[in-house]
ROKE-625278 format. One record per residue: x negated, y, z negated of N, C-alpha, C, O in turn; residue in three letters; residue number from 1. Coordinates in steps of 0.05 Angstrom, whole numbers, m for minus. Layout:
N
(rec (X; Y; Z); (X; Y; Z); (X; Y; Z); (X; Y; Z); Ala; NUM);
...
***
This chain:
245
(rec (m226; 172; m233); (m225; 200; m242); (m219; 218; m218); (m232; 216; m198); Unk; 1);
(rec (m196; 239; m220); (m189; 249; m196); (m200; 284; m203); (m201; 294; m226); Unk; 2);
(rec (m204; 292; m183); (m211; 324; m194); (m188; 337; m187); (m177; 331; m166); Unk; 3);
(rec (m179; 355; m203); (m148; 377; m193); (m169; 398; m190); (m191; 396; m201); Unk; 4);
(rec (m160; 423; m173); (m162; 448; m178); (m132; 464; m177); (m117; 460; m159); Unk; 5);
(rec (m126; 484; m199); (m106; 501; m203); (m111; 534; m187); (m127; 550; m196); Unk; 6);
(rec (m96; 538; m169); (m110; 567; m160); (m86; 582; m161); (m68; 576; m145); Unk; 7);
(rec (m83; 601; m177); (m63; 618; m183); (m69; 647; m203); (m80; 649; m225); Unk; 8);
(rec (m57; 669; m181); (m72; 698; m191); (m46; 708; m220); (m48; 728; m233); Unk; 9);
(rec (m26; 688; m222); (m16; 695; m251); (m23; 673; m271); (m15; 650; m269); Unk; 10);
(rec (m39; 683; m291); (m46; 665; m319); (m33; 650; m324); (m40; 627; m328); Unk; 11);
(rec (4; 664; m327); (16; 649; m344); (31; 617; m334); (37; 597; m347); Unk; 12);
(rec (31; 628; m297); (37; 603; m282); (18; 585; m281); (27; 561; m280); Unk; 13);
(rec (m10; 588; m281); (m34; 568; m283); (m24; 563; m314); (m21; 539; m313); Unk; 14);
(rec (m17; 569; m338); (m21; 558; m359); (11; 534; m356); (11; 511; m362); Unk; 15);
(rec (24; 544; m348); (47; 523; m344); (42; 494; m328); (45; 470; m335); Unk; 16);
(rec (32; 508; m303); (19; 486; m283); (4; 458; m304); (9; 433; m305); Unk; 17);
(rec (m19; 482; m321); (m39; 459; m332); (m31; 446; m357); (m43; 427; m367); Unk; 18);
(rec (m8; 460; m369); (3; 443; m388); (15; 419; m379); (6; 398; m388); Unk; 19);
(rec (34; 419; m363); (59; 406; m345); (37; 374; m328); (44; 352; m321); Unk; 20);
(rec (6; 389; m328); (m3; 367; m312); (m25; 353; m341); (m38; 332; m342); Unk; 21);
(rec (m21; 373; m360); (m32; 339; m393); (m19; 331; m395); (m24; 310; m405); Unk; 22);
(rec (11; 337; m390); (30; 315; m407); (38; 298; m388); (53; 279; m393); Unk; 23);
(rec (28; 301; m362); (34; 275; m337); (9; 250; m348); (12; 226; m349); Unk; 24);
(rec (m11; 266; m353); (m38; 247; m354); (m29; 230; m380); (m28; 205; m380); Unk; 25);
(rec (m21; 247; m407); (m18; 228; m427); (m1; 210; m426); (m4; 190; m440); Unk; 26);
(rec (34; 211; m401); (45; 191; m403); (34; 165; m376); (43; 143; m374); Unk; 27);
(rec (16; 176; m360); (3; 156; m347); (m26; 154; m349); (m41; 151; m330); Unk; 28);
(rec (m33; 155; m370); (m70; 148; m387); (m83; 131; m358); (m107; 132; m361); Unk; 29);
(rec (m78; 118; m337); (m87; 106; m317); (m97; 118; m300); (m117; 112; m287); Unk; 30);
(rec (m79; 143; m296); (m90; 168; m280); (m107; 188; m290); (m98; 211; m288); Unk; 31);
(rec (m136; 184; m303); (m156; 211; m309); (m156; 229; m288); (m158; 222; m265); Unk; 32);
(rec (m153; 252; m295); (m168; 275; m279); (m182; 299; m298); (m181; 300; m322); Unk; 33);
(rec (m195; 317; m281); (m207; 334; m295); (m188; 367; m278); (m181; 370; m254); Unk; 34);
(rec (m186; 381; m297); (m176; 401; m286); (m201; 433; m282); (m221; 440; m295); Unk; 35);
(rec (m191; 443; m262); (m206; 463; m265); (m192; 493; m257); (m186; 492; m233); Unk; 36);
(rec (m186; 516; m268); (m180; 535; m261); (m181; 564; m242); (m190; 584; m254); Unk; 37);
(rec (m176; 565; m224); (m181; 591; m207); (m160; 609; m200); (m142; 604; m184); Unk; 38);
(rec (m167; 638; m216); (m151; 657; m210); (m157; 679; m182); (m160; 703; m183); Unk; 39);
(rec (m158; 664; m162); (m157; 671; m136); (m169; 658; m110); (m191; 648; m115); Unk; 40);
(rec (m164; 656; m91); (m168; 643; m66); (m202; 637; m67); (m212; 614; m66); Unk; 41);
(rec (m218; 666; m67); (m241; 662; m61); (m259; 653; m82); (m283; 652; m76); Unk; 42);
(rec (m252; 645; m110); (m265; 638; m123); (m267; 614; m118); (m289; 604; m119); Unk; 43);
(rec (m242; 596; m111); (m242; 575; m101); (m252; 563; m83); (m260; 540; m85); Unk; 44);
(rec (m254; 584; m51); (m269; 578; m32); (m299; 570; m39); (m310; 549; m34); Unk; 45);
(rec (m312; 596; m55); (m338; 596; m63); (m349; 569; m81); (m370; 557; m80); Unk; 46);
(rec (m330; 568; m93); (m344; 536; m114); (m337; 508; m94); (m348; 486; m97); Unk; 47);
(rec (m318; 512; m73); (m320; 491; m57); (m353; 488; m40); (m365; 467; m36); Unk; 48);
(rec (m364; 526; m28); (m377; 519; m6); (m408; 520; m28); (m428; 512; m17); Unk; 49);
(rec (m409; 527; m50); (m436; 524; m63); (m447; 501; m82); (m471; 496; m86); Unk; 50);
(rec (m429; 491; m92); (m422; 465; m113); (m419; 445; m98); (m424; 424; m111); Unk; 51);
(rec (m411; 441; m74); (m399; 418; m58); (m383; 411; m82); (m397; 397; m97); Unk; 52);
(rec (m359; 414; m92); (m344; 411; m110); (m318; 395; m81); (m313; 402; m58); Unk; 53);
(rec (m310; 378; m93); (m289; 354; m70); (m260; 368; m90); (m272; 372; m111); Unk; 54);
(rec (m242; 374; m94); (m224; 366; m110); (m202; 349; m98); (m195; 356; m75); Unk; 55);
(rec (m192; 331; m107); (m172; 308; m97); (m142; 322; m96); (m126; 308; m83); Unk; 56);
(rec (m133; 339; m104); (m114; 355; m113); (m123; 378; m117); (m141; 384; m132); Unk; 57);
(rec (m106; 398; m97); (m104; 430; m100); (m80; 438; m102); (m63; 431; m86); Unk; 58);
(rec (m75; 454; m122); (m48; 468; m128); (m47; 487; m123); (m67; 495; m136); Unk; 59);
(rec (m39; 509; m110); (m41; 526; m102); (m17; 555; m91); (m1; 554; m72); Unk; 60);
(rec (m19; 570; m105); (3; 594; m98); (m2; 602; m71); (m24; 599; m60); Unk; 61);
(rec (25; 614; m58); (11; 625; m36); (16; 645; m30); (11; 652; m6); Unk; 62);
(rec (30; 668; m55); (28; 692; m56); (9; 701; m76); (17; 709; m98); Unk; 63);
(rec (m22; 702; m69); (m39; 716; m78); (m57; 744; m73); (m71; 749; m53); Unk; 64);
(rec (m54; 756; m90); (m56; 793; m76); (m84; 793; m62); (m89; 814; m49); Unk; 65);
(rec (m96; 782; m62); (m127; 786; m44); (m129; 769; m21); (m141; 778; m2); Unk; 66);
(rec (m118; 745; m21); (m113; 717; m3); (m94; 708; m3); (m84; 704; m26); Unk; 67);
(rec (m77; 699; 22); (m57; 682; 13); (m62; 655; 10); (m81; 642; 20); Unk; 68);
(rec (m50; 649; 1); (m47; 613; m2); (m57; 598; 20); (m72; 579; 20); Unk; 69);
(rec (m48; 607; 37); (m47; 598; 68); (m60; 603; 84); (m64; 586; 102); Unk; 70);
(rec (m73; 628; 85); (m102; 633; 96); (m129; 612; 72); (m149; 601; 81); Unk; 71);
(rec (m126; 611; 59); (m140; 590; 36); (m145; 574; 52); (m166; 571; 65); Unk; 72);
(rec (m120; 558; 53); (m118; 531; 60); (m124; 524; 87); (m127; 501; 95); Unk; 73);
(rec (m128; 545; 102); (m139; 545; 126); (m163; 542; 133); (m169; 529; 153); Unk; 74);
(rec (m178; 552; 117); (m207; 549; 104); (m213; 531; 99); (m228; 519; 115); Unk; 75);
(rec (m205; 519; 79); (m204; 500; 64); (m206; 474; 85); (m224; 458; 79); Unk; 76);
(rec (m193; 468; 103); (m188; 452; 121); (m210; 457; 146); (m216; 439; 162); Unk; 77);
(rec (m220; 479; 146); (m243; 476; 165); (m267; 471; 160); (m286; 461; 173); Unk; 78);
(rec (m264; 484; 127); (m299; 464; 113); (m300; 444; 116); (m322; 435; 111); Unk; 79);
(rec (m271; 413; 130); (m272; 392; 124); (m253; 385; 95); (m242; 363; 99); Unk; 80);
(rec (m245; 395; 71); (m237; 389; 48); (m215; 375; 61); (m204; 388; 78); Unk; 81);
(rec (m205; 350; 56); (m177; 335; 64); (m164; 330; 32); (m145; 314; 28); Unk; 82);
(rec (m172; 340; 16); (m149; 334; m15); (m116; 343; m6); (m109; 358; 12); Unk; 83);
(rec (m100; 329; m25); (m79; 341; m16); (m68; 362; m32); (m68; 360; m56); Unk; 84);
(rec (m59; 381; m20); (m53; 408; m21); (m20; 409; m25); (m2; 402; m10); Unk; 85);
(rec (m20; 423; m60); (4; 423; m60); (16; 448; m67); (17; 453; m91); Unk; 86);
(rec (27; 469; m47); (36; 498; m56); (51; 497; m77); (62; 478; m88); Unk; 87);
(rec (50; 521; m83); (66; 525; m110); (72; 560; m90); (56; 573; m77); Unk; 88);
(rec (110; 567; m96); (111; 589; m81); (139; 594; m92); (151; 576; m103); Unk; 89);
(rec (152; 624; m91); (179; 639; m99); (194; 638; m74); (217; 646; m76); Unk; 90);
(rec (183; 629; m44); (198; 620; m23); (197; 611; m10); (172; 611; m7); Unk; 91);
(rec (208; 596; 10); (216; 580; 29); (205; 587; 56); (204; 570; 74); Unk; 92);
(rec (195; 614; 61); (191; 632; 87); (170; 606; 97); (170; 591; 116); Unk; 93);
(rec (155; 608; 72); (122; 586; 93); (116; 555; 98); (99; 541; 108); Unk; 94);
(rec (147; 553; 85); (144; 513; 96); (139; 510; 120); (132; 486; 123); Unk; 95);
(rec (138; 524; 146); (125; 509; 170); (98; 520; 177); (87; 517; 199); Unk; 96);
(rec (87; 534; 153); (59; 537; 156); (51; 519; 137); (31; 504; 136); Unk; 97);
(rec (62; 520; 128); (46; 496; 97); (43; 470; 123); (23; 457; 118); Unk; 98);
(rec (55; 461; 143); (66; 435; 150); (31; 440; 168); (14; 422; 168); Unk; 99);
(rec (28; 461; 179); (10; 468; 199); (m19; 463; 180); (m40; 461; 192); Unk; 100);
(rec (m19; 463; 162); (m57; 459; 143); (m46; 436; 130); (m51; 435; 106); Unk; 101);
(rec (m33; 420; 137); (m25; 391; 125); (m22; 393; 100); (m38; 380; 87); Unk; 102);
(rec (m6; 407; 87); (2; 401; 61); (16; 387; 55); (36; 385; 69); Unk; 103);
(rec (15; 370; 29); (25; 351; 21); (56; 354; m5); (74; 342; m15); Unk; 104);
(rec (43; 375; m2); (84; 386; m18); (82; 410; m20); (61; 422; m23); Unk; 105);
(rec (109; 419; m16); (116; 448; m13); (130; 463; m51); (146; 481; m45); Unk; 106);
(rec (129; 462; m65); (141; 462; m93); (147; 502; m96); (132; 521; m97); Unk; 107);
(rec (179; 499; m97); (183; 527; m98); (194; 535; m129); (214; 526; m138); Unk; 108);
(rec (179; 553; m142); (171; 561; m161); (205; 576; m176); (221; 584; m158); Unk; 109);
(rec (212; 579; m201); (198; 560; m227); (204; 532; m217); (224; 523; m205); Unk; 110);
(rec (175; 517; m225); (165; 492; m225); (168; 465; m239); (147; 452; m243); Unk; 111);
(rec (191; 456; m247); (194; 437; m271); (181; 419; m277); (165; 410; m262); Unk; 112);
(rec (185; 411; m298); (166; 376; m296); (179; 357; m277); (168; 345; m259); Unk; 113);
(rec (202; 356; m285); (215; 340; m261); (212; 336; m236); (219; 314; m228); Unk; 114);
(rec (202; 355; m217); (190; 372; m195); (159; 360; m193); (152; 340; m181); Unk; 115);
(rec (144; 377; m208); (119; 358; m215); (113; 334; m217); (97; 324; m201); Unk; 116);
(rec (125; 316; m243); (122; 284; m235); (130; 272; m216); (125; 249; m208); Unk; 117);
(rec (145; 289; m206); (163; 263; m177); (140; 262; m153); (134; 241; m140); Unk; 118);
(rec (127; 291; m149); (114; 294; m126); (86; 281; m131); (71; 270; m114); Unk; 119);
(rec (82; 287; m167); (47; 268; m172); (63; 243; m171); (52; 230; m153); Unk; 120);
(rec (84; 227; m180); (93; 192; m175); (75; 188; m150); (52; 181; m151); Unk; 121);
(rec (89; 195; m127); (89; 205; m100); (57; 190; m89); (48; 169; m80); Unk; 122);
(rec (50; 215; m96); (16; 223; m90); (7; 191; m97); (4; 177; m77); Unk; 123);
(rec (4; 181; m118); (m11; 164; m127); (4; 141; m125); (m7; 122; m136); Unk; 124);
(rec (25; 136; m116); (42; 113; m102); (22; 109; m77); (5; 93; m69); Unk; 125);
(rec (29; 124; m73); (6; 130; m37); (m19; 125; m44); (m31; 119; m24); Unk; 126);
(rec (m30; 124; m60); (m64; 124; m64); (m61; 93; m73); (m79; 78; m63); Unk; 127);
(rec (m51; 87; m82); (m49; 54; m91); (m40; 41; m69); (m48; 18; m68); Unk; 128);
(rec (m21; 50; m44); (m21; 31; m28); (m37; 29; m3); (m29; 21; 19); Unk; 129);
(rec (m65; 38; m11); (m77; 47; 5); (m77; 72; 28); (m76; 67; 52); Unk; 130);
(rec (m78; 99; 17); (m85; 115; 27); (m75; 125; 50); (m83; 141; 66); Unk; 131);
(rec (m52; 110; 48); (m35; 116; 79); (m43; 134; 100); (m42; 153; 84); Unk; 132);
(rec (m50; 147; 122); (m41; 166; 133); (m25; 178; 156); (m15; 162; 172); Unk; 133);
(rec (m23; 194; 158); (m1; 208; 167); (m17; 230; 189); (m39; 241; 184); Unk; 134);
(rec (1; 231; 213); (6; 257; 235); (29; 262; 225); (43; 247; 211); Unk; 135);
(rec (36; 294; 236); (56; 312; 231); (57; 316; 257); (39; 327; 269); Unk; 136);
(rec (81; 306; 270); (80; 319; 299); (104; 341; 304); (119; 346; 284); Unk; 137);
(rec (109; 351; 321); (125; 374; 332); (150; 357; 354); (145; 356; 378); Unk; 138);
(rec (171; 345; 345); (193; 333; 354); (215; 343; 362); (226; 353; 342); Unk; 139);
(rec (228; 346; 381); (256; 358; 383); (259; 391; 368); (280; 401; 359); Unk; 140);
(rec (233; 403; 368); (238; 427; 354); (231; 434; 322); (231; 454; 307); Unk; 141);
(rec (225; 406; 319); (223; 395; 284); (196; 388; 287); (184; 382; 308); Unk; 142);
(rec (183; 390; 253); (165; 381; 248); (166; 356; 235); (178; 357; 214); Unk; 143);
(rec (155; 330; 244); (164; 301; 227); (143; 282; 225); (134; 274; 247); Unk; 144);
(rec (131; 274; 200); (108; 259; 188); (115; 229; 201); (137; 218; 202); Unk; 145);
(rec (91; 219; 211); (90; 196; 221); (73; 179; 216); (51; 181; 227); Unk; 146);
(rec (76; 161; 201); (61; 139; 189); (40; 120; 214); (46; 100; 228); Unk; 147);
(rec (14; 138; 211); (m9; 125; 226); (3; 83; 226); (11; 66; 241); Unk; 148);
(rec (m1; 85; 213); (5; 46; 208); (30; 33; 224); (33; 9; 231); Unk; 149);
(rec (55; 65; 230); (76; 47; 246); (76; 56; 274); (97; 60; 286); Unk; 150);
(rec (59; 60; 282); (48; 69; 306); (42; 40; 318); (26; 24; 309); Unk; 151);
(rec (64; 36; 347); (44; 11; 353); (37; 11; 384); (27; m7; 398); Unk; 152);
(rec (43; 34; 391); (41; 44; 421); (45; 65; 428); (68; 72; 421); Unk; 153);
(rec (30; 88; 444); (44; 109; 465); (34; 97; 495); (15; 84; 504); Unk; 154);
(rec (57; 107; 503); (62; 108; 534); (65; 133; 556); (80; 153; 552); Unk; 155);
(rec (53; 131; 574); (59; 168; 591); (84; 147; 608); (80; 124; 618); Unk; 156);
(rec (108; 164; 607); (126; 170; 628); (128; 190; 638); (140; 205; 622); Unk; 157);
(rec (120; 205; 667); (126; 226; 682); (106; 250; 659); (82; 251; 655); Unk; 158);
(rec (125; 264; 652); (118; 294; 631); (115; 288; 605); (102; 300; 589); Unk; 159);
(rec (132; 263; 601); (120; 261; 563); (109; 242; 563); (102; 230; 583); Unk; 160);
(rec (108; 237; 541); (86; 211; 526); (100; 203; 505); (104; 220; 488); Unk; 161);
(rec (115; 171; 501); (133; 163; 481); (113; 146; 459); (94; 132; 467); Unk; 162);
(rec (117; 149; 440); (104; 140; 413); (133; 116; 399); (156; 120; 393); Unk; 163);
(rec (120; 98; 399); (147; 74; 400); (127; 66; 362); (104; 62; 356); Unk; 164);
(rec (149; 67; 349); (140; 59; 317); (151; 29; 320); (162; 19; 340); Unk; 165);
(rec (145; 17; 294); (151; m10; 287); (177; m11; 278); (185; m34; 282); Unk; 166);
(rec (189; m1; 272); (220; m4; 262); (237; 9; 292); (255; 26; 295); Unk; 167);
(rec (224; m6; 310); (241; 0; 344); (247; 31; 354); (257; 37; 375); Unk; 168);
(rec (236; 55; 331); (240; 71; 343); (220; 88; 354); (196; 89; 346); Unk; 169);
(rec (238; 109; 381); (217; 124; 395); (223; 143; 401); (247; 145; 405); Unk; 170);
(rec (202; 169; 405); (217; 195; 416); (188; 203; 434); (165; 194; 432); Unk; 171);
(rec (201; 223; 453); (176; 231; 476); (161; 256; 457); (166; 262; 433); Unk; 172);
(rec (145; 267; 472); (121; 296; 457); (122; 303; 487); (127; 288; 506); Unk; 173);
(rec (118; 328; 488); (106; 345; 512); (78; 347; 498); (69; 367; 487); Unk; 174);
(rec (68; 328; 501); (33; 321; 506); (21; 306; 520); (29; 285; 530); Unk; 175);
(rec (m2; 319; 521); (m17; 288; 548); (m29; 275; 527); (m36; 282; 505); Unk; 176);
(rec (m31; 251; 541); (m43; 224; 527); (m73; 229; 516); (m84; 218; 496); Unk; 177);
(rec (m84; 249; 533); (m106; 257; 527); (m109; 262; 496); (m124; 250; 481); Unk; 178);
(rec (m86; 287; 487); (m83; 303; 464); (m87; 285; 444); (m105; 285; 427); Unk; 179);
(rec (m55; 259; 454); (m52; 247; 427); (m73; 228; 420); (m77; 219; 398); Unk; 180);
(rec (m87; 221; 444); (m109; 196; 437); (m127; 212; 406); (m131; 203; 384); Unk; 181);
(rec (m136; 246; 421); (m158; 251; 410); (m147; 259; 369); (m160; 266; 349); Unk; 182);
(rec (m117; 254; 376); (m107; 249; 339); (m111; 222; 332); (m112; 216; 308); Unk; 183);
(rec (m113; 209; 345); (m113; 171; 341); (m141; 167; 339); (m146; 153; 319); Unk; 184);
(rec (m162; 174; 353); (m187; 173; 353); (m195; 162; 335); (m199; 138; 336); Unk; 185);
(rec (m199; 171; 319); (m212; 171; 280); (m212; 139; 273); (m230; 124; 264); Unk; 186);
(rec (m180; 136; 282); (m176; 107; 273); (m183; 85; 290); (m176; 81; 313); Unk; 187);
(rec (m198; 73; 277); (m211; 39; 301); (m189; 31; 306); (m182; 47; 323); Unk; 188);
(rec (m171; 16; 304); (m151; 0; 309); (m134; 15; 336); (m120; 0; 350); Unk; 189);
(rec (m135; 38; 343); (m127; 47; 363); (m140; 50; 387); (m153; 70; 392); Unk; 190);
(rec (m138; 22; 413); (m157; 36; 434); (m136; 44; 458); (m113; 37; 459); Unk; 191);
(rec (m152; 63; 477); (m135; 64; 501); (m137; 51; 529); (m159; 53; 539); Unk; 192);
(rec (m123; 41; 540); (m104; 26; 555); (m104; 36; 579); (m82; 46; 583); Unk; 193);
(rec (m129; 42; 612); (m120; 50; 627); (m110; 82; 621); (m112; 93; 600); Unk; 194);
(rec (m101; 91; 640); (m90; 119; 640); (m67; 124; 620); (m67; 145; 607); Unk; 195);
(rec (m47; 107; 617); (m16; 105; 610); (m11; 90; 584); (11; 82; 577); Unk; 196);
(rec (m28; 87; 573); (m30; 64; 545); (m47; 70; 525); (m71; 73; 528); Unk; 197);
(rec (m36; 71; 504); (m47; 75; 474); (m41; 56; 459); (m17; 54; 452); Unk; 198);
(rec (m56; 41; 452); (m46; 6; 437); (m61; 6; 406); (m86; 3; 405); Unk; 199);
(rec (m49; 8; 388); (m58; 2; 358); (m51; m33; 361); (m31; m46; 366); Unk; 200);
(rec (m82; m44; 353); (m99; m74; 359); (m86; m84; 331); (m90; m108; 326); Unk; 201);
(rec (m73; m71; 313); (m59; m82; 285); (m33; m95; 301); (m34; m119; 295); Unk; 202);
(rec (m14; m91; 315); (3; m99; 319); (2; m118; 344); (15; m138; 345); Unk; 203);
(rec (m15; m110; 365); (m21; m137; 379); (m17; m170; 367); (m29; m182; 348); Unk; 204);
(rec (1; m179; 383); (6; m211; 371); (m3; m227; 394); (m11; m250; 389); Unk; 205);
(rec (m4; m220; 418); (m17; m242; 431); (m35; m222; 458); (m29; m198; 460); Unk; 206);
(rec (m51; m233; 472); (m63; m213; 494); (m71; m230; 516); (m87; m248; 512); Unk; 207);
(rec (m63; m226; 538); (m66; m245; 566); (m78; m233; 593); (m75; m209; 591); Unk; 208);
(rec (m89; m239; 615); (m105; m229; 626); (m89; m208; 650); (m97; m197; 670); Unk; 209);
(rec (m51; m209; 634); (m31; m191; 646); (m18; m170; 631); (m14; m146; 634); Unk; 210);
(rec (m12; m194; 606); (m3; m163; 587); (m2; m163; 565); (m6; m186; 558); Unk; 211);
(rec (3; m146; 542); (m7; m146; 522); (21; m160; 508); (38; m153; 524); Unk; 212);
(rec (35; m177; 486); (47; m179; 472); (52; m163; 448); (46; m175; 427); Unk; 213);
(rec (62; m135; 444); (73; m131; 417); (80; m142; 388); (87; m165; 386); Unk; 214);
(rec (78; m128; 367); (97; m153; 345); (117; m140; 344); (129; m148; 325); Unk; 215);
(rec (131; m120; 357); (152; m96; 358); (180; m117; 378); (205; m115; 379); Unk; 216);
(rec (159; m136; 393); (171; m140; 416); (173; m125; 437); (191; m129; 452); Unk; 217);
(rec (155; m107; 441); (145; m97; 476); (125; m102; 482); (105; m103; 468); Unk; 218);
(rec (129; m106; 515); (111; m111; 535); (95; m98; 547); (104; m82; 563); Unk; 219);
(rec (66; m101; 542); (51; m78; 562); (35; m82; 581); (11; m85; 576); Unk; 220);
(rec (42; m84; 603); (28; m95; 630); (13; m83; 638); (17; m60; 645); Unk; 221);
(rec (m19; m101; 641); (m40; m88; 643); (m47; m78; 664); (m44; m92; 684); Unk; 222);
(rec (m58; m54; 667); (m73; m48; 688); (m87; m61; 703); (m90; m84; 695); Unk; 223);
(rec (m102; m53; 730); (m123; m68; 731); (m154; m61; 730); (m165; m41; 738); Unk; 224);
(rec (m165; m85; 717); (m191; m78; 702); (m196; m67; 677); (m216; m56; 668); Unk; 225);
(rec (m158; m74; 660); (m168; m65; 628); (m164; m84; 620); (m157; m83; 596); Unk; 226);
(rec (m164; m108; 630); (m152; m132; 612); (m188; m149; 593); (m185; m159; 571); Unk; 227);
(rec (m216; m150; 606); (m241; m144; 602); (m250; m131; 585); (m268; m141; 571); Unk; 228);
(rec (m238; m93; 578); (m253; m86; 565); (m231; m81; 532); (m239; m70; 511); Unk; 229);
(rec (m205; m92; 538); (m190; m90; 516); (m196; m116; 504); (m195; m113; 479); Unk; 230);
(rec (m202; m138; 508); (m201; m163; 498); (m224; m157; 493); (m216; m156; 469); Unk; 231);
(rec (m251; m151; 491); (m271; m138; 482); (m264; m122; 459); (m277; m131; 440); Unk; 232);
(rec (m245; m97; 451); (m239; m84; 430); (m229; m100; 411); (m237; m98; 388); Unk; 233);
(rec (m201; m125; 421); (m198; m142; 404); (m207; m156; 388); (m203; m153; 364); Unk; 234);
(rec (m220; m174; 397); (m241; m185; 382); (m257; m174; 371); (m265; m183; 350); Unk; 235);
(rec (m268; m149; 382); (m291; m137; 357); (m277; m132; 336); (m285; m146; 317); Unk; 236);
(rec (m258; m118; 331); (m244; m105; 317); (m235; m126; 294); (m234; m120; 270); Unk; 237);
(rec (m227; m151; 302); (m208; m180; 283); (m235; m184; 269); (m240; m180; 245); Unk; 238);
(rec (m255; m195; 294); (m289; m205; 269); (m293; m186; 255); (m299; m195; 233); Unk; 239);
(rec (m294; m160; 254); (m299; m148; 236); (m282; m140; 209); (m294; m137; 187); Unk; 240);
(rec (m250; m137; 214); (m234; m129; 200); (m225; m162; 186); (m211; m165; 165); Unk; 241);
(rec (m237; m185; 202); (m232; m210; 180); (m238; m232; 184); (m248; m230; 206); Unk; 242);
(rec (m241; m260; 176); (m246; m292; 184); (m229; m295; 211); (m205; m290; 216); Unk; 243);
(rec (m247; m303; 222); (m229; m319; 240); (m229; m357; 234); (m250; m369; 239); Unk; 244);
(rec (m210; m369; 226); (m201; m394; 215); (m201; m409; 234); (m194; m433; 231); Unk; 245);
***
């Protein structure tokens, strides 16, 4: 059972919204949710911070005359709430703030079904293949989603720090290693490596008392005195996450 909340200061777009989202549920009966309505930002804030109300799904305008959308969602994100957040808006101006409170779709208004089911497919494709997640990083000027899971290394060269994915590709950040560790943090499977190394322990295929083996096919030559406390993360990490045969 998933909870939606609808937050929109025109009636008639919440009544579209909530029609558009029974007739998704009746042609996928697998997906329950419960819907709930709010005609403005702070009604919404308030039943989040008094109710402990979770909703799994927020829809949300982000031209609302008392709050915007986007100051909401700002909020919203510092109580902790991680549902995914999907604007509903008449323009384009705020897609790289929407990108900034991690929203999960940008939908520019009128709103079709077509529009709607593709982005709920979407949503719950993702929830079935386990919960994927995602950084949004700041690239070449661009903002571009990066699949936590194909992460299988950063590295500091000189001024940047290169993030090498599983499908061979890589681009540098003007960040310190520091920064990006403390986005990687959260996740166990990521430990760090000496000063210069960020190693996700999912893609490790072999580990020696010199260097690490990739399944990417790169080499990461150990420091000295991390070869002790990484083969330590390894193994905790495998007994826990499965049999060893």
């Amino acid at each position: 059972m998933y909870l939606i909340a609808l937050c929109d200061d025109e009636e008639a777009d919440l009544d579209k919204t909530e029609q558009m989202l029974k007739s998704y549920g009746k042609e996928h009966p697998e997906t329950e949710f419960i819907m709930e309505r709010f005609l403005n930002a702070d009604s919404l804030l308030n039943r989040i911070r008094e109710k402990n109300y979770k909703p799994d799904f927020i829809f949300m305008d982000i031209y609302m005359s008392e709050k915007s959308g986007i100051d909401a969602a700002r909020e919203l994100r510092a109580m902790g709430n991680s549902g995914k957040l999907i604007f509903l808006t008449t323009s384009r101006e705020h897609a790289l703030d929407a990108f900034g409170v991690e929203a999960s779709q940008y939908l520019v208004k009128p709103i079709t079904k077509e529009m709607l089911f593709s982005a709920l497919d979407r949503f719950f494709r993702e929830i079935n293949e386990g919960n994927r997640k995602y950084l949004l990083l700041r690239i070449e000027g661009r903002i571009q989603r990066v699949a936590v899971n194909d992460i299988v290394c950063c590295e500091a060269q000189g001024k940047l720090q290169y993030i090498y994915l599983s499908d061979h590709t890589q681009f540098g950040l003007r960040r310190t290693m520091t920064e990006i560790y403390k986005m990687l943090a959260s996740y166990r499977e990521f430990v760090r490596v000496g000063v210069a190394y960020i190693v996700n322990l999912e893609h490790v295929e072999s580990l020696s008392t010199q260097e690490v083996q990739m399944d990417s096919g790169k080499k990461i030559y150990l420091p000295r005195g991390s070869y002790h406390p990484l083969r330590e993360r390894y193994f905790n990490y495998y007994c826990e996450s499965s049999e060893i045969l």
